[in-house]
Structures are given as C-alpha cells and as structure tokens.
C-alpha positions as CSV (number, residue, x, y, z in Angstrom):
1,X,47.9,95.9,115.2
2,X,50.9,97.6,117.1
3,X,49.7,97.5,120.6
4,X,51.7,101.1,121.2
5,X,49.0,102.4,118.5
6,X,46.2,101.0,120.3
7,X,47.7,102.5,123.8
8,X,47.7,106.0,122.0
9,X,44.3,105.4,120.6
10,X,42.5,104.9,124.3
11,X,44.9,108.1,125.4
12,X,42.9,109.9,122.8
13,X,39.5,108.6,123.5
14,X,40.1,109.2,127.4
15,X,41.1,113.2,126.3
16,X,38.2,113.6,123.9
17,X,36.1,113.1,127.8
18,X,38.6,115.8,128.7
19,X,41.2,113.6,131.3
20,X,44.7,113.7,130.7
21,X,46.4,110.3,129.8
22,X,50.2,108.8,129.3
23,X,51.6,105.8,127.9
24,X,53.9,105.2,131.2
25,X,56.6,102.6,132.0
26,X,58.3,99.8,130.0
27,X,57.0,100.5,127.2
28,X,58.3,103.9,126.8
29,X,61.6,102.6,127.9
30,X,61.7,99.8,125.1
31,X,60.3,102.3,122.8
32,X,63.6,104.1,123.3
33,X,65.5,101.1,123.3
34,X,64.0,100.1,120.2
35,X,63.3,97.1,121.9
36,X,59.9,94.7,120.9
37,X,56.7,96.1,123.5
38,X,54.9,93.7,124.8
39,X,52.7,95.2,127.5
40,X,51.3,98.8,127.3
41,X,49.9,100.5,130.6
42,X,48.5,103.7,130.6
43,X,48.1,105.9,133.9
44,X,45.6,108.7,133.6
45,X,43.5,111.2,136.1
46,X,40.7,109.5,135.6
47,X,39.3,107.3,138.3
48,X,38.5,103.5,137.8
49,X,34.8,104.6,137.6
50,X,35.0,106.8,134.5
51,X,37.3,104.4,132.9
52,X,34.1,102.0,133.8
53,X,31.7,104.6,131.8
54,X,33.9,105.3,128.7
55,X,35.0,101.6,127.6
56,X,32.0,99.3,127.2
57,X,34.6,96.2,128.4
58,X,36.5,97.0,132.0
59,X,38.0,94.5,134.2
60,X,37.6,96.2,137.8
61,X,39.5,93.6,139.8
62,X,42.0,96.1,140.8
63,X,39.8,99.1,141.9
64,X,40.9,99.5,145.5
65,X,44.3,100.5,144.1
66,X,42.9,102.4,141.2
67,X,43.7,100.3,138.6
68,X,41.3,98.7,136.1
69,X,41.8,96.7,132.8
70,X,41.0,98.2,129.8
71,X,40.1,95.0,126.6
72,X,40.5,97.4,123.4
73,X,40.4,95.8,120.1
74,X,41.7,92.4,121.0
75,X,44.3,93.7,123.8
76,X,44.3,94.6,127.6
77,X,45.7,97.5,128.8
78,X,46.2,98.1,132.8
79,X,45.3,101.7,133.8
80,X,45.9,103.2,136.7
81,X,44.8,106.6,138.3
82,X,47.3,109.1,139.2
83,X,48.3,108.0,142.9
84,X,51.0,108.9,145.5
85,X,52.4,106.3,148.0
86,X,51.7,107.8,151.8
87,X,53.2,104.4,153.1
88,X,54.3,100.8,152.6
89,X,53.0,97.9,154.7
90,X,56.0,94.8,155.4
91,X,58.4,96.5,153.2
92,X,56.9,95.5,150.1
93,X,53.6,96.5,149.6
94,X,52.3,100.6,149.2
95,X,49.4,102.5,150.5
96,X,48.6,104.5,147.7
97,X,46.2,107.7,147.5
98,X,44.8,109.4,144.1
99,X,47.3,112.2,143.2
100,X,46.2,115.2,141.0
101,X,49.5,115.6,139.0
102,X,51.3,113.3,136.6
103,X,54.4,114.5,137.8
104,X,53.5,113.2,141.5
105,X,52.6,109.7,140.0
106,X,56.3,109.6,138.0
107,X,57.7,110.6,141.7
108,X,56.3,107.3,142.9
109,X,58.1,105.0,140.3
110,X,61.3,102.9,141.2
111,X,64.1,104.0,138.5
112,X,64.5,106.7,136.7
113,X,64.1,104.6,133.1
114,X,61.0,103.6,134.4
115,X,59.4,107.4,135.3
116,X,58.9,107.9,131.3
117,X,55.5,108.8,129.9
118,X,54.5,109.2,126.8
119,X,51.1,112.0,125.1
120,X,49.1,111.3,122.3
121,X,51.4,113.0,120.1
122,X,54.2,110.6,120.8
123,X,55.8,113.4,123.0
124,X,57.9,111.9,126.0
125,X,57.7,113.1,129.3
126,X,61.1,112.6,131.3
127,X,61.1,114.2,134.4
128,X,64.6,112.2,136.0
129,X,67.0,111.8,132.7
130,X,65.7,108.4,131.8
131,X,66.5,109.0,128.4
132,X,69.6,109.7,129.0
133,X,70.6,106.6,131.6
134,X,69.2,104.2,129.0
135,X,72.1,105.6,126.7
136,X,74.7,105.3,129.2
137,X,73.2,101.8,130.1
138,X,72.8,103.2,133.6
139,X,69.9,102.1,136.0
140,X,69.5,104.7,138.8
141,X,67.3,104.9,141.5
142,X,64.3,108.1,141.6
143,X,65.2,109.1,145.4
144,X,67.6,107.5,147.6
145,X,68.1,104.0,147.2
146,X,68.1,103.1,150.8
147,X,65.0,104.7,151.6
148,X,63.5,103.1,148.6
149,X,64.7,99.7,148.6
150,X,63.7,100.2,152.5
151,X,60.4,100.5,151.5
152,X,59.9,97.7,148.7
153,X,62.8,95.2,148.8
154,X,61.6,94.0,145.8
155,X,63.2,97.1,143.9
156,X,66.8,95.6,144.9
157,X,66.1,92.1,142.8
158,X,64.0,94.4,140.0
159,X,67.5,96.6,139.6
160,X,69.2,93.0,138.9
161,X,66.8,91.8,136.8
162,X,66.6,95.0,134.4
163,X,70.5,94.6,135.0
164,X,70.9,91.3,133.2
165,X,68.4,91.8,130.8
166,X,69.9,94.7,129.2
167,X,73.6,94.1,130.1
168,X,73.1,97.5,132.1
169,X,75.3,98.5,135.1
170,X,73.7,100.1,138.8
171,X,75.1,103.6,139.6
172,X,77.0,103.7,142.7
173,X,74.3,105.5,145.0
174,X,72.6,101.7,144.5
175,X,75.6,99.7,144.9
176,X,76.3,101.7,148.1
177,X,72.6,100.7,149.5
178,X,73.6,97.0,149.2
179,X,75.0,97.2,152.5
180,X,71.6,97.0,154.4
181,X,69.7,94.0,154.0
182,X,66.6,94.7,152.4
183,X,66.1,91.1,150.6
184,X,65.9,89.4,154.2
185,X,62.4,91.3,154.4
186,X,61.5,89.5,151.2
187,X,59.2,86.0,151.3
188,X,61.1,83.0,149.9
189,X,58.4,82.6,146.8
190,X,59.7,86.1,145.3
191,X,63.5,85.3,145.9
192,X,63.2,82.6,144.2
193,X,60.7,83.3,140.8
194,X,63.5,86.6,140.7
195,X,66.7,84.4,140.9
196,X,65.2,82.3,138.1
197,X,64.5,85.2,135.4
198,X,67.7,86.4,136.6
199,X,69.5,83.9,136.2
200,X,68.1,83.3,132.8
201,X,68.3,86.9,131.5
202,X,71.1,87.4,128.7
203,X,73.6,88.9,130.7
204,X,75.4,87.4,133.7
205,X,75.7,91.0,135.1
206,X,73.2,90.1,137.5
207,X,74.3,87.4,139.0
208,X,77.6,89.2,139.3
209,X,76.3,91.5,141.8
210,X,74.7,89.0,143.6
211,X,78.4,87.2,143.9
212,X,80.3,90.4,144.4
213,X,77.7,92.3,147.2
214,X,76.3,88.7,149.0
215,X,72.5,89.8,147.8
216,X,71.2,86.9,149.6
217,X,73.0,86.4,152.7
218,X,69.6,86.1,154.9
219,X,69.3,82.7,152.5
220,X,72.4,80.9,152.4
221,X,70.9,78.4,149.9
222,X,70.3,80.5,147.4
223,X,73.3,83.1,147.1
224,X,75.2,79.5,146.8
225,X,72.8,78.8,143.8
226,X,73.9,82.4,142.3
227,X,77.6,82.0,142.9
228,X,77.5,78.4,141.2
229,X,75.9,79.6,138.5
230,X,77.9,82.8,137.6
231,X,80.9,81.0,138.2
232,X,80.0,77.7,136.2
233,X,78.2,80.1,133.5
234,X,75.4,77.9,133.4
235,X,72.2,79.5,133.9
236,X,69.5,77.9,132.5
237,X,68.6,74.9,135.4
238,X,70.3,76.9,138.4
239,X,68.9,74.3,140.9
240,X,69.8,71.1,138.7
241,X,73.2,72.7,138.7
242,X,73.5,73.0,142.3
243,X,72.1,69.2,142.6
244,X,74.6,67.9,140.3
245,X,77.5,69.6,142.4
246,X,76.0,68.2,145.7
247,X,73.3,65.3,145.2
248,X,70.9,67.0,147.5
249,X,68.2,69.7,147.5
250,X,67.4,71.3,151.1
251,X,63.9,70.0,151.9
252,X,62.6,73.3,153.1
253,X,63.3,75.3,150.1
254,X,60.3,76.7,148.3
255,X,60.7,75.7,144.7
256,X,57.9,73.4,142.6
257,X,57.7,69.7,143.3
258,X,58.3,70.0,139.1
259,X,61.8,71.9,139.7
260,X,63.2,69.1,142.1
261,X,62.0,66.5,139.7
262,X,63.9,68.1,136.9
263,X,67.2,68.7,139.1
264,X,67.0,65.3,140.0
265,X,66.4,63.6,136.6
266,X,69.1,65.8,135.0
267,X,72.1,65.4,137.9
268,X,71.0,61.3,137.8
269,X,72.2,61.2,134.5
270,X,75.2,64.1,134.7
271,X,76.5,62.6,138.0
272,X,76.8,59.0,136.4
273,X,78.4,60.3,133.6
274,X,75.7,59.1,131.3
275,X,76.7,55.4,132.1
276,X,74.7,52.4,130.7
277,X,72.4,52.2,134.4
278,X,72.1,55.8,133.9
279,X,70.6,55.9,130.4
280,X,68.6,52.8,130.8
281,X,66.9,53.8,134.6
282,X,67.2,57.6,134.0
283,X,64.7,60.3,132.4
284,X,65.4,61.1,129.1
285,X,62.9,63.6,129.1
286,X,65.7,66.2,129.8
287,X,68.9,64.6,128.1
288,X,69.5,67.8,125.8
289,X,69.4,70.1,129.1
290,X,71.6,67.3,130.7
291,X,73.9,66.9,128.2
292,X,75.0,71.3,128.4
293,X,74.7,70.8,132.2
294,X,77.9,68.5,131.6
295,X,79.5,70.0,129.2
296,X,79.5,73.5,131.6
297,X,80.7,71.6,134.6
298,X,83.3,69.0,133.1
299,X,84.6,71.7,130.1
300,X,83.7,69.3,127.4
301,X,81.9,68.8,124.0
302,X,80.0,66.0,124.4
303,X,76.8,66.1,121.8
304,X,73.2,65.0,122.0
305,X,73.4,63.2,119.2
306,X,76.7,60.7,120.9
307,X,74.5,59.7,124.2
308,X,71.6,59.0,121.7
309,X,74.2,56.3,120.0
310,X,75.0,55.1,123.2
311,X,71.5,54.8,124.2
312,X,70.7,52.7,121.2
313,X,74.2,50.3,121.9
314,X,73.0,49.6,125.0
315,X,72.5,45.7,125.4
316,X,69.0,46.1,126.3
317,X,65.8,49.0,125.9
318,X,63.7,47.4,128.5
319,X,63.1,44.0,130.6
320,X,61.1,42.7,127.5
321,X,64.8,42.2,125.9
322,X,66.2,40.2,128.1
323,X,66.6,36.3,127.1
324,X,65.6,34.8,129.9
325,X,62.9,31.5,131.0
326,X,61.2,33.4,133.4
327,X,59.2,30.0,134.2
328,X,61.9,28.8,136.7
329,X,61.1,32.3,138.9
330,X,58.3,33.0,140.9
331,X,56.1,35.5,140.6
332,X,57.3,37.3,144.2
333,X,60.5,37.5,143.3
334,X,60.1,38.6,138.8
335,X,61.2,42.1,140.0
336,X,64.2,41.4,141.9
337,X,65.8,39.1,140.1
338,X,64.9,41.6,136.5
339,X,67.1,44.1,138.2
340,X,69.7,41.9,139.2
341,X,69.6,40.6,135.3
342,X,69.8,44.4,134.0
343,X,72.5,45.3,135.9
344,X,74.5,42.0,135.5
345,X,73.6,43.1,131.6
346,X,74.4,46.2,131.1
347,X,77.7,46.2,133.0
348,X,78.6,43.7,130.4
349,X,79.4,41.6,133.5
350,X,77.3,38.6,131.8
351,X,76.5,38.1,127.8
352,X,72.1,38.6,127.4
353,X,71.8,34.7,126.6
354,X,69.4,32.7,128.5
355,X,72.5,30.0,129.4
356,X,74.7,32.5,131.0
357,X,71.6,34.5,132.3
358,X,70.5,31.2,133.8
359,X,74.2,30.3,134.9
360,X,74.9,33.7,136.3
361,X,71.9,33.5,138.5
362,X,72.7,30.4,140.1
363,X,76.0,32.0,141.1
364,X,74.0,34.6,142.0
365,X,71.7,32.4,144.3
C-alpha cells in the first residue's frame, strides 16, 4: 500500500484523539517533485507517551528527543513531537525542547524544501517558499547559513548531497558561508559515508562545489579524493580511483578494511594494465568496476567481455596447469620455485613443457 496513504491514515487516527499531525520533510518534498517516497515521518503535538497509548505497536528508543516509531500496517513511521532547538552541543548535535506550534517546529528545519508539511487533506503547509525553490531547483537555507551551518556542520555536506541528487544549485547566501570552515568541526566517519553518497549521487554538481570552494580543506586527503573524481568523472569507487592514481591509501584514514581491499584489488589490475601476472594473481571479484575505472582514467573502450578472452588465453588458470615433475623439488622450496615457473610462463619467457620448464630452471639455479 502507498506508504503516503498509510502516513495520512495515522494523521487521522492521531486527530480523531484531538492532536494536530503533518506529514513533514522529504516526503512532501518528493511528493512535489513527483519523485518515488520512500520514508514518511510525521511530527505531531502529541508527546511520545500518547503516541505509546494510541498505537498498540511503538518503538520508544528515541523518547529523550521526542521521537518514537510508529509499525502501522507493515511500515514504520518516525514521529516526532513538536520541538524547538534552545542549543547545539559540538556543532552537530541539538538540544531540543517540546514546542506548542507547528510553525516553531518548521523554524527548526535546515532548508527551506525541507520545512514542508502536509494535513490529512493533502493540504501543504509552506511556511519559507519551498514550493517554489524546488521549481527553480534552488536549495536555500531557513535562517542564515552561517549561523546554521555554525551550529550543525553537517547541514554544509546535506546542502551537497540534496545538490547532486537533484542536479540542484545552492543560492548565494550559502555559497557565501563556505568561507568559514564548518566541516573541520565534523568527525572523519561522517565526512567520509557523505563524500561517498555524494559522490555517487546523479549529478556531479556536488562534487563541483567541493572543487570550486575547497569543502574539505581541514582534510587534505579527502578534498584530493573529490577533486580526482569530478575531474576524472568517475564516481562510483572514489577511493580505488585515488589508489590507482597513487598506489597508496594513507593509513590513518577512516574508511572499512572492505573499501581498501576493493581499492587495492581494483588499481592491482588497472595499474598493470590488465597484464597476464595481473589477471592470473589479481581479484576478479571486481574486473567489471576495474575495467570503467580504466576506461575513465586512460579515455578508452576497453570491454569486459575482451579481458575475459584474455583471461581464458592465458597459458595457465592455476599451478595445477603447469607441466612440470615436481618429484625433483623438495617440499620447502614447491612454492618458490611455482612462482618462479608462473612467471617464467606467463611472460611467455619459456613454453609450459616439462623440458624447457625443467631446462629453464636449471638456468634458473
């Protein structure tokens, strides 16, 4: 069932106990857009205890900021209780208090697409011109941006983010703000899950104003990352990218253990050019990925479907293919001498024949 439907539903059921109730946030925005709504929230004068007494199945985890989950006919809906922010803690994080009016709680919200709420009826509040910004393709800030990206830097990446999802440009009042550092206030782990869905969004618009207004110049590393990227126009493995155009990873960035695994197996294989070592040693887990990787940084055409010929030319799959009397070679020394045999082998430096294997390893010797 449309999950807007269901949202409208619990508005009615939370008026019917006589509290007011709006469909608030993105998905009001998307419904303007016309865009697919995937998560509903609802913000209400009710208080995380009533919500608690009305619906027979309330998650409470998030009563301290009065906010509970609502489970309604298969989906969960967040609530939250009208609330003002007196004050933020490490530039991130508010102290919120209940608030009596809907209009203080839209007051509270970062841009103006965002303050929209939506009545039973379907009847849209739109207290800042949202409506109208998301027809210009405009995302402007409620307030002043500097005192609000002051008091959660996170807004600065968010205004990107929406920015290169919806191919949308930040108004000037924003752009101005970019002169004060907020991101250096910002902990590594939420730079860099933003620069990924950035990165990744449809629109390089983001990464754009990263390159033009140094976003991340309190982390050197990673406005490198966003520059490469917009500049290479390859977005999808920003951080196999940068590997491939360096052959190193800092060790004290703070990306997954999975991430520098995948950058590693990918630029193995892109810096060798896809070489016969390369395909034989290297993962092939990630040869599609590898294979656009290339094509972005050396402005070629090279297809999947070529390396997979190559892979099946090569002279050898595994050691079980060589031709070789392994009876002469003691145990201690099987592995060295099967890598020196792989490599003779695949760089067609000696034919896969047990005579010239045998031959070449004596030379070798």
């Amino acid at each position: 069932m449309d999950k807007l439907k269901l949202g409208l539903e619990i508005i009615n059921i939370l008026n019917e106990y006589s509290f007011e109730a709006y469909i608030v946030g993105g998905a009001v925005r998307d419904y303007i857009r016309q865009d697919t709504i995937k998560d509903v929230d609802l913000t209400t004068n009710a208080k995380p205890s009533d919500i608690k007494e009305i619906f027979s199945d309330v998650s409470m985890e998030g009563e301290n900021y009065l906010s509970s989950r609502i489970h309604y006919k298969g989906c969960t809906f967040e609530v939250t209780t009208f609330r003002r922010d007196v004050s933020y803690i490490d530039h991130r994080h508010p102290q919120s208090i209940p608030a009596k009016t809907l209009e203080e709680d839209l007051s509270r919200r970062d841009f103006t697409m965002n303050a929209l709420a939506m009545n039973r009826e379907g009847k849209i509040v739109d207290l800042y011109h949202g409506i109208e910004d998301i027809k210009n393709k405009k995302i402007r800030m409620i307030g002043d941006p500097k005192i609000r990206f002051n008091e959660d830097a996170l807004r600065v990446l968010r205004a990107l983010d929406f920015a290169s999802r919806f191919d949308y440009c930040l108004d000037d009042d924003i752009l101005k703000s970019f002169v004060y550092d907020n991101v250096s206030y910002l902990k590594e782990e939420y730079i860099v899950s933003m620069i990924e869905k950035i990165a990744r969004n449809p629109y390089p618009i983001g990464l754009k104003y990263i390159s033009k207004y140094q976003i991340f110049r309190a982390f050197p590393f990673y406005q490198v990352v966003c520059e490469e990227a917009y500049q290479t126009k390859y977005t999808k493995h920003i951080f196999a990218l940068f590997f491939c155009k360096h052959n190193f990873l800092p060790s004290n960035i703070k990306i997954s253990n999975q991430e520098i695994k995948l950058a590693k197996d990918i630029a193995y294989l892109v810096r060798n050019d896809f070489n016969p070592l390369a395909l034989y040693y290297g993962s092939l887990k990630w040869l599609k990925e590898a294979v656009e990787l290339y094509n972005a940084l050396k402005g070629t055409n090279l297809l999947v479907e070529d390396i997979q010929r190559r892979i099946k030319a090569l002279p050898i799959q595994n050691s079980k293919d060589i031709d070789f009397d392994w009876s002469r070679v003691a145990s201690k020394e099987r592995g060295k001498v099967t890598k020196l045999l792989e490599n003779l082998i695949l760089n067609g430096e000696v034919e896969n024949k047990n005579d010239a294997l045998q031959k070449c390893l004596e030379i070798e010797e």
